[in-house]
C-alpha positions in Angstrom: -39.5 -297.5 164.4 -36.9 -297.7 161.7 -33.6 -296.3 162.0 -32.1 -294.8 159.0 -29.3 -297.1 158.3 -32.3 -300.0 158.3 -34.5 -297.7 156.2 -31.6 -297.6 153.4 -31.2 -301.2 153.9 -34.2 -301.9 153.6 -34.8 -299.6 150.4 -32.0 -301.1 148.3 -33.5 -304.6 149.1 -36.8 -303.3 148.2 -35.9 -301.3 145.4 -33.8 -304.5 143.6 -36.8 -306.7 143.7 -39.0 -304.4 142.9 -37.2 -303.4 139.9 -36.8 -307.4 139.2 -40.6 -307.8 139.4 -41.8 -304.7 138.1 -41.3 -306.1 134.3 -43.7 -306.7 131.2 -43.2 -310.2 131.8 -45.4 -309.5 135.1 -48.4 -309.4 132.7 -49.3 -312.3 131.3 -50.5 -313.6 134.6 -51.9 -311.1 136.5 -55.2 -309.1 136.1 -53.2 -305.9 135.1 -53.1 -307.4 131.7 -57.0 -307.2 130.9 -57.2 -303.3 131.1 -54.1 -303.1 129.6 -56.0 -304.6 126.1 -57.7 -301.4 125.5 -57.2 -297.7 124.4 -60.1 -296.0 125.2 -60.0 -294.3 129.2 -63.6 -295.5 129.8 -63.0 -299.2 128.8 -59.8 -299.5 130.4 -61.5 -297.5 133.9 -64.5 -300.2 133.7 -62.2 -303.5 133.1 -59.4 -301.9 136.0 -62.2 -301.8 138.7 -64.0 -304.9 137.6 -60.6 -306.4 137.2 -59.5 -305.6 140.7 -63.2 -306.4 142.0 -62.3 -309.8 141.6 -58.7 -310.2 142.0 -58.8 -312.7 145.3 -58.1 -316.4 145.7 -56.2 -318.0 142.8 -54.7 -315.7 139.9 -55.2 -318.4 137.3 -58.7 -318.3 138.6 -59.2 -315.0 138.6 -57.8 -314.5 135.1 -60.5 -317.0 133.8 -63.0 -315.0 135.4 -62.0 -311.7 133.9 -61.8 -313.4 130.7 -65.7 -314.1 131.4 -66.3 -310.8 132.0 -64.8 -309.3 129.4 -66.9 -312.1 126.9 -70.5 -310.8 128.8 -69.7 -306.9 128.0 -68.7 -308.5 124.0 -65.0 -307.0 124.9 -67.0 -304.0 124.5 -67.2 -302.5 128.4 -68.1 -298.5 128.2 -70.8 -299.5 124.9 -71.9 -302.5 127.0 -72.6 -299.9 130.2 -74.5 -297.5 128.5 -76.6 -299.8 126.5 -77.7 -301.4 129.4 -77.5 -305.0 128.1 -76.5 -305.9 131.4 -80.0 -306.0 132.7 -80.8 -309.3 130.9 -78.2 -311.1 132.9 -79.6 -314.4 135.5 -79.2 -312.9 139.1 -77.4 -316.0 139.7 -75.0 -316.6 136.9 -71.5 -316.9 138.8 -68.7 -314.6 137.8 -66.2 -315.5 140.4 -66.8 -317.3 143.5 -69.1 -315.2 145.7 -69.2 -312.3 142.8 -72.5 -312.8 140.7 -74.3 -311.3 137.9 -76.2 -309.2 140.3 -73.3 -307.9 141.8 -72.0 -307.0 138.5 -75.5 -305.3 137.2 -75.2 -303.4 140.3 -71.7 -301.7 139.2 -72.8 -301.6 135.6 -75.7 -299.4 136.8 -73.4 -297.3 138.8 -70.6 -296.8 136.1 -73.9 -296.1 133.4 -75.1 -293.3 136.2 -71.3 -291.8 136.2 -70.4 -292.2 133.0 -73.8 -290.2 132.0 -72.6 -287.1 134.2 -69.2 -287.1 133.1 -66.7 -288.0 130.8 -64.9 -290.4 132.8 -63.8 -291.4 136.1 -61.0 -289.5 136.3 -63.3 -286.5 135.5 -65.8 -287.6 138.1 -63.0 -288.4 140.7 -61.4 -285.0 140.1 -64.9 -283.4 140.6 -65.2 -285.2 144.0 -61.8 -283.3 144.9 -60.2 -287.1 145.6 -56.8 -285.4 144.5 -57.1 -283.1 147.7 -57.9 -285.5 150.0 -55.0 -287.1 152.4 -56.9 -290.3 151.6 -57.9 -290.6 147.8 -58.5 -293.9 147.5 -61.2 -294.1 150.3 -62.3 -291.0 148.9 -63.0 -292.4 145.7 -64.9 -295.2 147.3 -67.1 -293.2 148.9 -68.3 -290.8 146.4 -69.0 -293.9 143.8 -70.4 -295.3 146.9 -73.1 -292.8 146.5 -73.6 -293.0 142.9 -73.7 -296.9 142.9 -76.3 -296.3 145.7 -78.7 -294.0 143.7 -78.1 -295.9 140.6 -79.5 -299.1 142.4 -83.0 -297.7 144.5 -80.4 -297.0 147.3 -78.8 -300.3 148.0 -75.3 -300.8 148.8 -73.3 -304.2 147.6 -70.0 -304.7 149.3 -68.7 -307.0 146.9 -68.4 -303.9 144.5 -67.4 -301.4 147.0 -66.6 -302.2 150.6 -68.3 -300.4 152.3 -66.7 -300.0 155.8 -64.3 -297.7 155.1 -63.1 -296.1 158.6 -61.1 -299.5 158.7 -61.2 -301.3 155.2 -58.0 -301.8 153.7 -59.0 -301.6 149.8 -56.6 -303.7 148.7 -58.6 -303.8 145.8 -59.2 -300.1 144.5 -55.7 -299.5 145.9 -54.1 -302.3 143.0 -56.9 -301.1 140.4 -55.7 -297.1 141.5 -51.9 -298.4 141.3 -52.4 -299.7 137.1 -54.2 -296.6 136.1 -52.2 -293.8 137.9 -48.4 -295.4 137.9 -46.7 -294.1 135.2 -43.2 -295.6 134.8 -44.6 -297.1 131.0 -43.7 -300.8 132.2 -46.6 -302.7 133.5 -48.8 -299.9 134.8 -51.1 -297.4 132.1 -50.3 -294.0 134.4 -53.9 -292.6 131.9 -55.3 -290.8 135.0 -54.4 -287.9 136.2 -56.9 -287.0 138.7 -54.2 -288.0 141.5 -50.3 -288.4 141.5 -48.3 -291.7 142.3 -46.8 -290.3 145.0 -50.6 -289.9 146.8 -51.5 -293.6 146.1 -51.3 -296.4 149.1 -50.2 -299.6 149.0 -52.7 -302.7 148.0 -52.3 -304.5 151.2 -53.3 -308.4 151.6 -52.5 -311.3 153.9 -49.3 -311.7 151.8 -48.0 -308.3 151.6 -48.8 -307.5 155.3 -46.6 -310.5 156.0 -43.3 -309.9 154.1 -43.6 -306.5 155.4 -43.8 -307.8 158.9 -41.2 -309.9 158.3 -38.9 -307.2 157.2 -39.8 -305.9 160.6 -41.3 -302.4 158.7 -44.6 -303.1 160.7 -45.9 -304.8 163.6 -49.9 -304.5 164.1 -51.3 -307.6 163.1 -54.5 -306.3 161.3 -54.3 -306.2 158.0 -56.8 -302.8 158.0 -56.6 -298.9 156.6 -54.5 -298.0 159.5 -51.9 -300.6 158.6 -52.2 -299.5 154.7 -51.4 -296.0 155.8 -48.4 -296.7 158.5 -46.7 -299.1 155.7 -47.2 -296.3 152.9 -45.7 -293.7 155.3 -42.6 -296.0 155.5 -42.9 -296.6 151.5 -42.9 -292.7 151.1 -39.7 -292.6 152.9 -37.9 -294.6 150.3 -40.0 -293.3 147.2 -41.9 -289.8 148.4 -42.8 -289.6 144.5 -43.7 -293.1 144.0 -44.4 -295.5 147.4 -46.1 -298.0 145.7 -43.2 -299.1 143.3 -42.3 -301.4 146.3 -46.1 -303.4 146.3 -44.1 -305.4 143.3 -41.5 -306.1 145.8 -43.5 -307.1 148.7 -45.2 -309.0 146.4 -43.1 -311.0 145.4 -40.5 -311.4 148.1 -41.9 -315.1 149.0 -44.2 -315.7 146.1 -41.9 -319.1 145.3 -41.1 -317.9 141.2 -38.0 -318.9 139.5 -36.8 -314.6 140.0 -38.2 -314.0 143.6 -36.4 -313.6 146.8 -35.5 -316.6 149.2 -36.9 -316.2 152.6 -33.1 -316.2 153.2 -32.7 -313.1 151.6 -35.2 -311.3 153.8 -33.6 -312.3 156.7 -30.7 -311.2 155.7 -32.6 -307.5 154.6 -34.0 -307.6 158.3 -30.5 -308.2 160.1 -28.5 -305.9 158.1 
């Protein structure tokens, strides 16, 4: 457990390179930047969870591969889900890596069943009481689980929605939550409102789970929803209002770029 002279230590190490990363030039290569191209809540809802859907493996690569997706909806996303044009999609057309056409129909059918009951996802996800939930991103999950479901003769696809969520981690939802409810008008939108920053969790991955253990803030070794939750409890600490400011940070402490931290420098955080 953290002391309070390592927590503060910890926080103005976090809080500098957060503030570093945390920058409009963080855009141009990261995923963030394809929601970010529209105005209207519905399009930029689709293109954050389709974004996220497929932000794993190489960012150049996943960049390309939103740039595909955006070309098959005619950088049109909300029109393109409620006309349906999706349905004439090959099966097996590839997207991104294991992520094909059919698993994109099957979230286009699920966005066209929500999007007919209400006037966003925002809407829908306050209807599903995700604000009043102690978890809201797993909440989330679960109640477009079931829409997704009944949308698609009852079949579940997990490389939409993962759907083992007593332990998944939802990195994923959890980054594409972080863009639409962070409001600090610098790289995230902040247009929902359905939640507050200070309830969102940290996108956890291999990387992030490492810096933080190296910065000695966690030690279980799984990178799961128990260790999302223990690492956001330490976040809130720092930031009640806003814990996931610091998933720029842990980010990038390691990354290797020109403005990131040495792996020096998080020693040095650690010992202080």
């Amino acid at each position: 457990m953290l002391d309070n002279d390592l927590l503060k230590s910890l926080k103005d190490y976090l809080d500098r390179e957060a503030t570093r990363i945390n920058d409009t030039l963080f855009i141009n290569n990261d995923p963030v930047q394809f929601p970010r191209r529209f105005e209207r809540l519905q399009d930029i809802e689709i293109v954050a969870i389709l974004s996220a859907s497929i932000a794993w493996g190489n960012r150049k690569m996943i960049c390309n591969n939103c740039e595909k997706m955006l070309r098959i909806m005619e950088n049109s996303p909300y029109e393109y889900v409620l006309e349906g044009e999706f349905e004439g999609l090959a099966d097996e057309l590839n997207i991104h890596r294991t992520f094909f056409a059919r698993n994109f129909k099957y979230a286009m059918r699920g966005f066209r069943q929500i999007y007919s009951n209400y006037t966003s996802l925002n809407d829908f996800a306050r209807a599903c009481g995700v604000g009043e939930s102690e978890t809201p991103s797993w909440r989330l999950v679960e109640c477009m689980q079931q829409q997704f479901s009944e949308a698609n003769n009852g079949a579940t696809d997990s490389q939409c929605l993962p759907t083992q969520l007593k332990n998944t981690a939802l990195k994923r939802i959890n980054m594409a939550l972080r863009w639409l409810v962070r409001n600090d008008g610098i790289v995230d939108m902040g247009v929902w409102n359905a939640i507050t920053p200070g309830q969102l969790f940290i996108p956890l991955d291999v990387h992030v789970g490492n810096t933080a253990r190296g910065l000695g803030m966690i030690e279980r070794r799984a990178n799961d929803k128990k260790t999302v939750i223990e690492l956001t409890d330490i976040l809130r600490k720092m930031r009640p209002d806003d814990p996931v400011i610091y998933d720029y940070a842990l980010f990038g402490i390691g990354i290797g770029e020109k403005s990131l931290a040495s792996n020096e420098e998080i020693h040095k955080a650690n010992t202080i």
